[in-house]
NUDO-940192 format. One record per residue: residue number from 1; chain; z, x, y of N, C-alpha, C in turn. Coordinates in steps of 0.1 Angstrom, whole numbers, plus 2048, in hexadecimal, padded with zeros to 3 digits. Layout:
[site NUM "A" [Z X Y] [Z X Y] [Z X Y]]
...
***
This chain:
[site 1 "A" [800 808 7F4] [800 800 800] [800 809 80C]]
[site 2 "A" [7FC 803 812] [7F4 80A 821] [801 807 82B]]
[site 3 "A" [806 811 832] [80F 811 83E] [810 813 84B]]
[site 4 "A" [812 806 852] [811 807 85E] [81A 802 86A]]
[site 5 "A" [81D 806 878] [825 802 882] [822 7F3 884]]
[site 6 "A" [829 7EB 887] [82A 7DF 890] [831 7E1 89F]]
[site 7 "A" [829 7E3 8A5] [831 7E5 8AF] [832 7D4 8BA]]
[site 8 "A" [841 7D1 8C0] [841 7C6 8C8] [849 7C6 8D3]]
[site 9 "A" [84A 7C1 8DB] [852 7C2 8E3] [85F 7C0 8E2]]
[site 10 "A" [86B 7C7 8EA] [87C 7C5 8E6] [87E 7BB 8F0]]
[site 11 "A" [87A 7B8 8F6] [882 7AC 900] [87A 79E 902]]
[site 12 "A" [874 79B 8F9] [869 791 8F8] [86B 788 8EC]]
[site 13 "A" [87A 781 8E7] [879 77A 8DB] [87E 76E 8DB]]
[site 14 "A" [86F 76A 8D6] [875 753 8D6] [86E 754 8CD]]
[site 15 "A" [871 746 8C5] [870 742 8B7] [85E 747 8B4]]
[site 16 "A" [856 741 8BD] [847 747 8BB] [842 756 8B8]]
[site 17 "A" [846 75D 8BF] [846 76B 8C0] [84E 770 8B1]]
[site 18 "A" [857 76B 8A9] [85E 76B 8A0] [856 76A 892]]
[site 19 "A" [84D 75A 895] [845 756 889] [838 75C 888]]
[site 20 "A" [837 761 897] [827 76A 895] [82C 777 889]]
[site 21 "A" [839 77C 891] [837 78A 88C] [83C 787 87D]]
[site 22 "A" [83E 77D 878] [83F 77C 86A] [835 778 861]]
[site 23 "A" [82D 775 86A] [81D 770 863] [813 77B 863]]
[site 24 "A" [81A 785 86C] [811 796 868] [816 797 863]]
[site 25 "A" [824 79B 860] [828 7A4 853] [82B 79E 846]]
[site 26 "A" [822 792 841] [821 78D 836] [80F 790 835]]
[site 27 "A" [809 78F 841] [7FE 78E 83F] [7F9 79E 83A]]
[site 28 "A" [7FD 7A5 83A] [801 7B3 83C] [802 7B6 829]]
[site 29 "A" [810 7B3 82A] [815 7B3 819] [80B 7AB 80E]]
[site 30 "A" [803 7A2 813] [7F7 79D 80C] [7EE 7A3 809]]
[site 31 "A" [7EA 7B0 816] [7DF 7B2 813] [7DF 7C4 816]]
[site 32 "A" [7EB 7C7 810] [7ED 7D3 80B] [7F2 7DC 815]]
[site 33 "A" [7F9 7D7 821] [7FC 7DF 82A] [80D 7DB 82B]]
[site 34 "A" [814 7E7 82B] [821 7E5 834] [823 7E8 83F]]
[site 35 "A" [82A 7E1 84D] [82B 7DC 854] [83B 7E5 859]]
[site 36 "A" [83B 7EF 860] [846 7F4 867] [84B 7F1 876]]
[site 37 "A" [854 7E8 878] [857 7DF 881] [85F 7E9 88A]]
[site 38 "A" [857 7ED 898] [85C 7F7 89F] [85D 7ED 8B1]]
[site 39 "A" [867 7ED 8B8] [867 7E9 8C8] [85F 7F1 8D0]]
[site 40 "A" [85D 7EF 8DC] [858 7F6 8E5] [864 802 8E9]]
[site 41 "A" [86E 7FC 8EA] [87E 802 8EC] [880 80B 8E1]]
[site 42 "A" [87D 80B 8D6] [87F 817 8CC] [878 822 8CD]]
[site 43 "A" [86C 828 8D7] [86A 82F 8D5] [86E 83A 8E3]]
[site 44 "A" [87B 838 8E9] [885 840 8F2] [88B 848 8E6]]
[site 45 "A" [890 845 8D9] [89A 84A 8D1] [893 858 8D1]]
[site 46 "A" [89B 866 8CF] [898 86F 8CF] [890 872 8BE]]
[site 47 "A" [885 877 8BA] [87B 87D 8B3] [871 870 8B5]]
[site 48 "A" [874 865 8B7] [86D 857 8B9] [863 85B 8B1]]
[site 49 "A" [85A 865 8B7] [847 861 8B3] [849 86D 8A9]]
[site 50 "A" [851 872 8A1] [84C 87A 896] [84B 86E 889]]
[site 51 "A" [846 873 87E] [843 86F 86F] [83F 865 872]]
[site 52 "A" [835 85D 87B] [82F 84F 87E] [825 84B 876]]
[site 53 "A" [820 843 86B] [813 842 868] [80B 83F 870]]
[site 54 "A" [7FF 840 86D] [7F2 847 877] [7EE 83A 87B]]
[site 55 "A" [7EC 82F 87D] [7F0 81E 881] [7FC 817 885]]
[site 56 "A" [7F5 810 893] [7FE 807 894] [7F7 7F5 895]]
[site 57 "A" [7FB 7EE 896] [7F7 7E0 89A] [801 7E0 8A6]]
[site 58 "A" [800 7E0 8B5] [801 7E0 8C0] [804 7D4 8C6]]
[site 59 "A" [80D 7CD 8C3] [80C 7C0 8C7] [817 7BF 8D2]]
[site 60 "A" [815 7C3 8DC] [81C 7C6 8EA] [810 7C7 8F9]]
[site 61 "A" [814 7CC 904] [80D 7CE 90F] [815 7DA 913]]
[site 62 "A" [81C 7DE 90D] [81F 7EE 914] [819 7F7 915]]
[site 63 "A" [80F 7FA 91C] [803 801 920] [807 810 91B]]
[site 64 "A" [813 815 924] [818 823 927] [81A 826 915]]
[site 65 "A" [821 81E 910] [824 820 903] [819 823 8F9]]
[site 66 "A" [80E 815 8FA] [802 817 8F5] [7FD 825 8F7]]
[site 67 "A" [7FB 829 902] [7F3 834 906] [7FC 842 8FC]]
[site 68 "A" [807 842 8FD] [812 84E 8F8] [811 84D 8EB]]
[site 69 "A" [80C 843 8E3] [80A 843 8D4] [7FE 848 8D0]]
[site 70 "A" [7F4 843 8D8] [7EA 847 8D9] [7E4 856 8D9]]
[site 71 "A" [7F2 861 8E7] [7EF 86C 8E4] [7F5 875 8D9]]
[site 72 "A" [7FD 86C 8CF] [803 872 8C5] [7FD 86F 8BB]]
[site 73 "A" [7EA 86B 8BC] [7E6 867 8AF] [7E6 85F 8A6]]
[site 74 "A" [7ED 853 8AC] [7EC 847 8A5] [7E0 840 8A9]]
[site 75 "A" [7DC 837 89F] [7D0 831 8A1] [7D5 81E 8A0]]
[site 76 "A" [7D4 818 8B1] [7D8 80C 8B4] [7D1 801 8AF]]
[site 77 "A" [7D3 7F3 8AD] [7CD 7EC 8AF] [7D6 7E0 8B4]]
[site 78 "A" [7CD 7DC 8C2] [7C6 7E3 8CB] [7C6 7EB 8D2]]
[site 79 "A" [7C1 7F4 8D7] [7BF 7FE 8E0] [7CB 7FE 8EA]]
[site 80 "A" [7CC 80E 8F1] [7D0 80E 900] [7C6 802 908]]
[site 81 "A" [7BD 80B 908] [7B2 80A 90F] [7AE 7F5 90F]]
[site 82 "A" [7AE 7F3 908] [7AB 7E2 905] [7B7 7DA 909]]
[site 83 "A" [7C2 7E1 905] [7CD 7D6 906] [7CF 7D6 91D]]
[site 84 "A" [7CA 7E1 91F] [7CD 7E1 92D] [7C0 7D9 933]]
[site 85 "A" [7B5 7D8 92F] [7A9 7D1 932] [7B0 7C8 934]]
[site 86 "A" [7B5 7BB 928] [7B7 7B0 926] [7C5 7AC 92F]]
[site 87 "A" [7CC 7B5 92C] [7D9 7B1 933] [7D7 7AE 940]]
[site 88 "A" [7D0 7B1 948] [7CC 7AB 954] [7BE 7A6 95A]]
[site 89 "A" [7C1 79A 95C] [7B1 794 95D] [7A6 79A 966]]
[site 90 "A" [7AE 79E 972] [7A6 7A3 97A] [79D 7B0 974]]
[site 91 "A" [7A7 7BA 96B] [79F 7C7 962] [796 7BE 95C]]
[site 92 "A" [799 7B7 955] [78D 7AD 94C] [782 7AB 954]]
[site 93 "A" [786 7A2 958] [778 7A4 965] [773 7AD 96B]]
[site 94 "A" [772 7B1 96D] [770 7C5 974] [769 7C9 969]]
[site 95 "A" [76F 7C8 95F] [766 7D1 956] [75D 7C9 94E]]
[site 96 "A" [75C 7BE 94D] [74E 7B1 948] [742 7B0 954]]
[site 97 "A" [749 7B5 961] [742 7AD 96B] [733 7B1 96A]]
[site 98 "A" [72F 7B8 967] [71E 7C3 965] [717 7C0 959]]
[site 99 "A" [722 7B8 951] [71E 7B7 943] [710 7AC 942]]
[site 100 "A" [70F 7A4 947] [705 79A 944] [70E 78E 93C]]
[site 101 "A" [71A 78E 938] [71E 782 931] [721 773 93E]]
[site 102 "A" [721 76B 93C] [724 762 946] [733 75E 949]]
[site 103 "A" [739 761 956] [745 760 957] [744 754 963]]
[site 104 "A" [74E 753 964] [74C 748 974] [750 74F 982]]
[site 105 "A" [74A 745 98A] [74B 751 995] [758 757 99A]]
[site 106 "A" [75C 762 99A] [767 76A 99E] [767 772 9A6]]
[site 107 "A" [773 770 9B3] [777 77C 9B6] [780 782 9B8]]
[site 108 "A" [784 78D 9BC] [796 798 9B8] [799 79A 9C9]]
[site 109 "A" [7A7 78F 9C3] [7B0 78C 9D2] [7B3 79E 9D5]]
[site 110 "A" [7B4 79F 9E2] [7B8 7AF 9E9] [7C6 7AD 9E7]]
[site 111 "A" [7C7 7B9 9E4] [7D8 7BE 9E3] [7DF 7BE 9EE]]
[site 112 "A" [7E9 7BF 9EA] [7F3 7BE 9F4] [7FF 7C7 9ED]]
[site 113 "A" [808 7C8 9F4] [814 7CE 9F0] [823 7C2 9F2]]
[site 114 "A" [82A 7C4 9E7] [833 7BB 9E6] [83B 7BA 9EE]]
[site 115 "A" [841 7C4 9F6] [847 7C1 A02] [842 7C1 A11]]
[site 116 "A" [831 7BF A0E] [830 7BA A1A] [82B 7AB A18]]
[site 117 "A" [81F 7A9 A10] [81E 7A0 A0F] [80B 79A A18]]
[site 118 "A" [80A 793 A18] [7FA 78D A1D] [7FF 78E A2B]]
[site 119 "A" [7FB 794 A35] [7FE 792 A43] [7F1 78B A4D]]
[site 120 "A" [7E3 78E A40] [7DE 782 A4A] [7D0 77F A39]]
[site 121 "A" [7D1 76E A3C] [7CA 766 A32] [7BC 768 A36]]
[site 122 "A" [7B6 76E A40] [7A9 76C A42] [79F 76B A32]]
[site 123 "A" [7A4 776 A29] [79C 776 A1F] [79F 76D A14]]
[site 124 "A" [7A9 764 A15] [7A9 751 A0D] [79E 749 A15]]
[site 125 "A" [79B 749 A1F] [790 742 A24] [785 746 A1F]]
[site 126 "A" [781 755 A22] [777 754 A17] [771 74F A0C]]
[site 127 "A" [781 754 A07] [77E 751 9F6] [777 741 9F6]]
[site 128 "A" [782 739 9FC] [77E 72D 9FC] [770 726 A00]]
[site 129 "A" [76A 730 A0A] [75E 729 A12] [754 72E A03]]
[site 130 "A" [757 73A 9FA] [74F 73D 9F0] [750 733 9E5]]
[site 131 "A" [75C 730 9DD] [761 729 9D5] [761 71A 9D3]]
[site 132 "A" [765 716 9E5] [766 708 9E4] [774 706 9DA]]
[site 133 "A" [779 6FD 9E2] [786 6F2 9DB] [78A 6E9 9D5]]
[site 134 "A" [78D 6E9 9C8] [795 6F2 9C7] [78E 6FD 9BE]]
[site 135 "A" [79B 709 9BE] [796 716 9B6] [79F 716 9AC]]
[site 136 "A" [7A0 721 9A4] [7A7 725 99A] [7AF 733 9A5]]
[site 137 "A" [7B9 72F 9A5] [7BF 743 9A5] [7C7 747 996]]
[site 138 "A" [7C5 752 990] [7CB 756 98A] [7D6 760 98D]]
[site 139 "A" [7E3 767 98B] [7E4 772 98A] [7E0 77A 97D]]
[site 140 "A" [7DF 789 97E] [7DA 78F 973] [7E0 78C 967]]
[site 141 "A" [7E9 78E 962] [7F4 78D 958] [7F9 780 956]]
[site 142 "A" [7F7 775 95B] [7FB 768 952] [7F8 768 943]]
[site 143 "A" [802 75E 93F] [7FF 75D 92F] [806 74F 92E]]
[site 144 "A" [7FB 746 924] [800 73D 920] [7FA 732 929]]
[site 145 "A" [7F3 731 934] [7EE 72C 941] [7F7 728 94C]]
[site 146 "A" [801 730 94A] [80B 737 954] [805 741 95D]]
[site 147 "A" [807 73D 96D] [800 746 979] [7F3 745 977]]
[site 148 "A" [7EF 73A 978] [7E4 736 975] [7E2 725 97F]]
[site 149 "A" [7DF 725 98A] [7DF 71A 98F] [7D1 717 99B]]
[site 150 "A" [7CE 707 99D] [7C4 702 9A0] [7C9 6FB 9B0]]
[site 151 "A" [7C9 706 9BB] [7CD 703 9C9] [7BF 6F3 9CC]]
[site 152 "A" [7C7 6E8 9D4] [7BC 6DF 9D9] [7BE 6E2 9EB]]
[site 153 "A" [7C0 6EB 9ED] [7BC 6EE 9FC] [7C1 6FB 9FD]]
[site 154 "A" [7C2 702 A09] [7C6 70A A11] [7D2 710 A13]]
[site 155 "A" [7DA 700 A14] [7EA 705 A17] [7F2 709 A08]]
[site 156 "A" [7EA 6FF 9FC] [7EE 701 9F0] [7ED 711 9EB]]
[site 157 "A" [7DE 718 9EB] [7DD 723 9EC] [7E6 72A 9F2]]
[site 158 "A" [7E9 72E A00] [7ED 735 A05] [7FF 732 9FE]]
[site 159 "A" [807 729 9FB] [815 72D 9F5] [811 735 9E6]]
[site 160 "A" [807 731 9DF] [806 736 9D4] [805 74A 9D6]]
[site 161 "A" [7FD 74C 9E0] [7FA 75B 9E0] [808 75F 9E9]]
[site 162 "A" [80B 75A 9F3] [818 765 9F2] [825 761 9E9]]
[site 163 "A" [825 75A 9DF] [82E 759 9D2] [828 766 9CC]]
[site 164 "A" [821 76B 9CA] [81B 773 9C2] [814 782 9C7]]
[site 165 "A" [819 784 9D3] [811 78B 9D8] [818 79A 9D7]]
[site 166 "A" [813 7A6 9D5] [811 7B2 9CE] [80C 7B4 9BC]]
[site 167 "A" [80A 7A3 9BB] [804 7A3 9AC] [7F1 7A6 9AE]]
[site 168 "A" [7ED 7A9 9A2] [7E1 7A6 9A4] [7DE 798 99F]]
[site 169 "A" [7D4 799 9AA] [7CF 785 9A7] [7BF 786 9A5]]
[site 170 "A" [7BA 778 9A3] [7A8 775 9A5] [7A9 76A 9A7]]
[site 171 "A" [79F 768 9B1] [79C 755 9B3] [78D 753 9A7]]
[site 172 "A" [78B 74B 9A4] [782 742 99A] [77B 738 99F]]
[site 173 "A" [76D 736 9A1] [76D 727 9A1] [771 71B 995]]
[site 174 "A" [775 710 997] [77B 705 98E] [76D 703 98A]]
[site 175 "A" [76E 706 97C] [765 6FB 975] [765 6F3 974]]
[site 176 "A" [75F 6E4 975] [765 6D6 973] [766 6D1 968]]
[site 177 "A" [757 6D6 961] [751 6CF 957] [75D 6DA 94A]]
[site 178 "A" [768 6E0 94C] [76D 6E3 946] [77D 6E2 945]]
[site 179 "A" [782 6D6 94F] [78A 6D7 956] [795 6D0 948]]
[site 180 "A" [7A1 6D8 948] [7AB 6D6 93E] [7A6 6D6 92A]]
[site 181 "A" [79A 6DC 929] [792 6E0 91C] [78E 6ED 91E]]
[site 182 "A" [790 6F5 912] [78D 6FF 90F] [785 702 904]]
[site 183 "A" [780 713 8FB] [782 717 8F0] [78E 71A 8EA]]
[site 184 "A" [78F 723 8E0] [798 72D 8DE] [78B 734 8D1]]
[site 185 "A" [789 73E 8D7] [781 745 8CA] [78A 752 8C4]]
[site 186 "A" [78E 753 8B9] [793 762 8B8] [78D 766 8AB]]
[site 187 "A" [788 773 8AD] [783 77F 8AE] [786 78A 8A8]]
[site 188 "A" [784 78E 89C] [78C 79D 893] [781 7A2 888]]
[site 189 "A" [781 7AF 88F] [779 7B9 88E] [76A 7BA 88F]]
[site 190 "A" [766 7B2 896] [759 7AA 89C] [752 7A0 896]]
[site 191 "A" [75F 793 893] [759 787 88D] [761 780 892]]
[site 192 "A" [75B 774 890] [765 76A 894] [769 766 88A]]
[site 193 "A" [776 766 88A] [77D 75D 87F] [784 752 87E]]
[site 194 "A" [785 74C 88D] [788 73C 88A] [783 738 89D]]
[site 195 "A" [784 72C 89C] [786 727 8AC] [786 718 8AC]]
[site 196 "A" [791 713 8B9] [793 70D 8B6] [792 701 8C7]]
[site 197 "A" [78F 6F2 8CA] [78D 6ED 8D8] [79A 6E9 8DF]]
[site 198 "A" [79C 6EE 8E8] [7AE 6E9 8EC] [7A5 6E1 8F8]]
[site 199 "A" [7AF 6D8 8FA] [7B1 6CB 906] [7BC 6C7 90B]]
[site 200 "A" [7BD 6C5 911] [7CF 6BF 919] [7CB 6B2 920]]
[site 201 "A" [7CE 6AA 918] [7C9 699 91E] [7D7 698 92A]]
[site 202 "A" [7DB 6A0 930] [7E8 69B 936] [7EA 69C 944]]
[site 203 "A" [7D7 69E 948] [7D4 6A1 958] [7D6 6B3 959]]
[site 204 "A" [7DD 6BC 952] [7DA 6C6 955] [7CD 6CB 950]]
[site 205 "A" [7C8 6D9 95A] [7BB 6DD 95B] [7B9 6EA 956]]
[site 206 "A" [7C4 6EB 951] [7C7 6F7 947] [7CE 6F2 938]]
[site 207 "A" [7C1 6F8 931] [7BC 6F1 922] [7CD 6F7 916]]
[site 208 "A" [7D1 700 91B] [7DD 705 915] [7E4 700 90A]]
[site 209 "A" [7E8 703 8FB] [7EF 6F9 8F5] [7FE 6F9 8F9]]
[site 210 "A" [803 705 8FF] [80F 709 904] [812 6FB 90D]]
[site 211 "A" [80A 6F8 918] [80B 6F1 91F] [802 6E3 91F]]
[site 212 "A" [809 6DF 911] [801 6D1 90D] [7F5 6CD 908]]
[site 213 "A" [7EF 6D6 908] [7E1 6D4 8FF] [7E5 6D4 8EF]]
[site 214 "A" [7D6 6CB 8EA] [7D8 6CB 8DF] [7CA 6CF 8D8]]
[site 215 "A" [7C5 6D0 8CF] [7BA 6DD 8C9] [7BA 6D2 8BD]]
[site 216 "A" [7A9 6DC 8BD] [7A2 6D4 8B0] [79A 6E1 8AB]]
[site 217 "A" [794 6E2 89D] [78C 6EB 897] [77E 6E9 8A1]]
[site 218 "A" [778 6FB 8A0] [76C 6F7 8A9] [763 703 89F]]
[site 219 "A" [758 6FE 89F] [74B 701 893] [741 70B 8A2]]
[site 220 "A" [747 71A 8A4] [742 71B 8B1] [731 721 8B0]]
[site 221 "A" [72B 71E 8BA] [719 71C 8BB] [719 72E 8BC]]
[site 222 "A" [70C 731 8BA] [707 73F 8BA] [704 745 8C6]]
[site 223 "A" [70A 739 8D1] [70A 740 8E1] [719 745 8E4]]
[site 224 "A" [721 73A 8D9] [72F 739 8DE] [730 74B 8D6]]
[site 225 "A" [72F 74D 8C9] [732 755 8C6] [72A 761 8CB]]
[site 226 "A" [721 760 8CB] [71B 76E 8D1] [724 775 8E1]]
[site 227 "A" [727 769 8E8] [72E 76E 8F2] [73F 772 8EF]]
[site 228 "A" [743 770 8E5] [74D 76F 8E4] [751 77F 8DE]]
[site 229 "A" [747 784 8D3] [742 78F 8CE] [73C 798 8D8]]
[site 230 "A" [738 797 8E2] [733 7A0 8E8] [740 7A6 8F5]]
[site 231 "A" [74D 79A 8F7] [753 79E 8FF] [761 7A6 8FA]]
[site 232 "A" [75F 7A3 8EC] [768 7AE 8E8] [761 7B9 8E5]]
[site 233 "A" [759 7BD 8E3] [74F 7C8 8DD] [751 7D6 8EE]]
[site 234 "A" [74B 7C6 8F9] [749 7D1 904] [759 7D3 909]]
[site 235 "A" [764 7CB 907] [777 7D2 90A] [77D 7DB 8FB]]
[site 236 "A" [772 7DF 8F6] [772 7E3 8E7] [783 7DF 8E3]]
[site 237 "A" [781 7D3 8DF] [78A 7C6 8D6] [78D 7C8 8C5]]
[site 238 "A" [796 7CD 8BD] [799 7CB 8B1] [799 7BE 8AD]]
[site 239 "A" [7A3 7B5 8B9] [7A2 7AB 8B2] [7A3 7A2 8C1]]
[site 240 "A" [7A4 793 8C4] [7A8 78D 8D4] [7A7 780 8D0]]
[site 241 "A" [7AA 778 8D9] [7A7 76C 8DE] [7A1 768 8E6]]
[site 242 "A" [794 766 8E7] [789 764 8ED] [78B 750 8F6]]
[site 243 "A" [78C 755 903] [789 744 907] [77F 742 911]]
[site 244 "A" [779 737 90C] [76A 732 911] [769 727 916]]
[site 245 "A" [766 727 922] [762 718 92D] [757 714 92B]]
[site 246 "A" [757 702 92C] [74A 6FC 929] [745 6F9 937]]
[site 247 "A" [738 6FF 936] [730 6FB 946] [724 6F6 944]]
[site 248 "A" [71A 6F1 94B] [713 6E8 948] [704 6F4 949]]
[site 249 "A" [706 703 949] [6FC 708 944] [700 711 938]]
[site 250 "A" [710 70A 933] [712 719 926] [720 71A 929]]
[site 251 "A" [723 71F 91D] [72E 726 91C] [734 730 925]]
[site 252 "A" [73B 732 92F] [743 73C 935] [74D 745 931]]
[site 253 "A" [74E 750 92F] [75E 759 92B] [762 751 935]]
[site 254 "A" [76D 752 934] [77E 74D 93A] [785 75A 937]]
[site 255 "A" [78B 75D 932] [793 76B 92D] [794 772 91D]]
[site 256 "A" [799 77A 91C] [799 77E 911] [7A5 78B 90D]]
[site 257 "A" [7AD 781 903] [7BE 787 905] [7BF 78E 8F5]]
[site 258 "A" [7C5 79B 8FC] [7C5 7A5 8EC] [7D2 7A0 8E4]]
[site 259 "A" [7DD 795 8E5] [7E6 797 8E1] [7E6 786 8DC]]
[site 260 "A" [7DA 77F 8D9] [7DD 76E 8D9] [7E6 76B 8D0]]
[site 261 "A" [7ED 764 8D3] [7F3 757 8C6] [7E8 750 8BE]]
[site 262 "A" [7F2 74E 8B0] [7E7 748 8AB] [7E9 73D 8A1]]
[site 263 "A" [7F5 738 8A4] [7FC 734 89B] [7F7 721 89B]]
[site 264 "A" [7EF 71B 8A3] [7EB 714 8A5] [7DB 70E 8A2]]
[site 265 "A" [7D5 71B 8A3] [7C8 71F 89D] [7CA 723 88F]]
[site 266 "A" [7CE 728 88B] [7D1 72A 87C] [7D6 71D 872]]
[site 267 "A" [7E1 716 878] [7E4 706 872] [7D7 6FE 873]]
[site 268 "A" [7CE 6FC 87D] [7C3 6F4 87E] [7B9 6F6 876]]
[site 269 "A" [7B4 707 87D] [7A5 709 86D] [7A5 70C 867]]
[site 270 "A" [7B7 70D 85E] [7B9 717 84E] [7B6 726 852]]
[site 271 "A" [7B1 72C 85C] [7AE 73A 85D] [7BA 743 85F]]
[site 272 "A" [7C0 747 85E] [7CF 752 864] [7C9 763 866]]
[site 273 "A" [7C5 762 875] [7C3 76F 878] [7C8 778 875]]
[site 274 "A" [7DA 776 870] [7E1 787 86C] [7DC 789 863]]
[site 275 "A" [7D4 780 85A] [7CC 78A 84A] [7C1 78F 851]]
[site 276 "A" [7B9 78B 85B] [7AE 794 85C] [7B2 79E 867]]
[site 277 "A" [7BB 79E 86D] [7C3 7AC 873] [7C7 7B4 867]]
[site 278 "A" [7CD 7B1 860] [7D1 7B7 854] [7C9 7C1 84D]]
[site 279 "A" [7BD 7B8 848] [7B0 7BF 844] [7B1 7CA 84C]]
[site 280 "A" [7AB 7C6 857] [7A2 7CD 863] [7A9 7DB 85F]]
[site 281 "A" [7B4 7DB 860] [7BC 7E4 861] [7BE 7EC 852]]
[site 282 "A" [7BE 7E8 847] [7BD 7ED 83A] [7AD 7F8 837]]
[site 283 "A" [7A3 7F0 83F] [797 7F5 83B] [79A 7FF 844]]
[site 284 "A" [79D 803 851] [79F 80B 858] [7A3 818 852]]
[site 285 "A" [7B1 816 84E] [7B8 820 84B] [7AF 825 839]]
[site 286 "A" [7AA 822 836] [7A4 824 829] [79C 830 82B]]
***
């Protein structure tokens, strides 16, 4: 049997976060891999990074850490390099924007610094006179469709960005024809291996199951998946969660998160991504 790190975060535990990581390390023991359950926090202990097997499954956003395993030779999945892409939308975008895939229109709010803060909105009017109202603002790092909100004017905008201001952000235009529906495609080792249609009948405009939506199996078309495949290929992706907006000329990326849940998509299409993580990772090390 094949041996490898789990790495997760130490200050990050509710019952979900619990049953994922028990659904890898069964999924794991199935299919010939063991599963060494290490924190982000354990690796301060003094020799930390000696006798490590040469894998890990990365299931955190600690970049600095990623990167330090990385220079000791371990081989992640996913990446330094990917998990920082995804972790923030605005890097996601930045680095898709040239690609040719179809995103919606976006652009990357200007920084600020947190203690000073926006001292003048001239560039929300822009946005707006580009965008039209309402928009989507994201900040980079939401999760869950958390920091993720749909301003219907000006004043609404403007409390949202200085709540948030020394984060990175992007405004979006609102898709309509997409409004509270989504995908969910996910994605391991360049296939797709389940996907699934979330909706939230409950007036929100964010398709989220966290936040009320409810999902059905989805049989996805050879546009859905070609784009889905090409945008983990170009954040070079082990494995993600691909989400796709419906627009009335096509599919749109929405985002694409290295660390998805899946516990929802797996009960619906019979598919459980930790075996094909599992795999991915067995053939790897072989």
């Amino acid at each position: 049997m094949k041996t490898a790190l789990l790495i997760e975060n130490a200050f990050w535990n509710s019952s979900g976060t619990q049953e994922l990581k028990n659904s890898l390390i069964q999924a794991g023991e199935s299919n010939g891999l063991k599963f060494i359950v290490r924190s982000n926090a354990d690796f301060l202990k003094p020799n930390s990074y000696g006798d490590l097997p040469e894998a890990a499954l990365f299931w955190d956003k600690d970049i600095q850490l990623a990167q330090l395993l990385e220079k000791n030779g371990l081989r992640l999945f996913n990446s330094s390099r990917a998990i920082h892409l995804c972790d923030d939308k605005t890097l996601t975008y930045i680095a898709l924007k040239d690609s040719g895939l179809p995103l919606p229109a976006t652009l990357i709010c200007p920084s600020t610094y947190r203690n000073v803060g926006f001292t003048n909105l001239r560039f929300l009017e822009d946005a707006a006179d580009s965008l039209g109202f309402p928009f989507v603002i994201k900040t980079g790092r939401g999760s869950f469709g958390n920091q993720v909100f749909l301003p219907q004017n000006l004043q609404e905008a403007i409390v949202i960005l200085n709540e948030f201001a020394g984060e990175p952000m992007l405004f979006q235009r609102f898709v309509k024809q997409s409004a509270g529906r989504d995908l969910r495609i996910y994605v391991v080792g360049g296939e797709v291996v389940a996907a699934i249609r979330r909706e939230n009948h409950a007036g929100d405009f964010r398709a989220n199951i966290a936040r009320g939506g409810s999902a059905s199996k989805h049989f996805v078309t050879s546009q859905e998946e070609a784009l889905a495949l090409r945008a983990c290929q170009l954040l070079s992706m082990d494995f993600a969660g691909v989400d796709l907006l419906f627009s009335e000329e096509g599919p749109l990326l929405c985002e694409v998160n290295s660390n998805a849940h899946f516990k929802a998509l797996s009960e619906i299409t019979g598919k459980n991504p930790a075996d094909f993580i599992a795999r991915l990772m067995v053939e790897a090390l072989n």
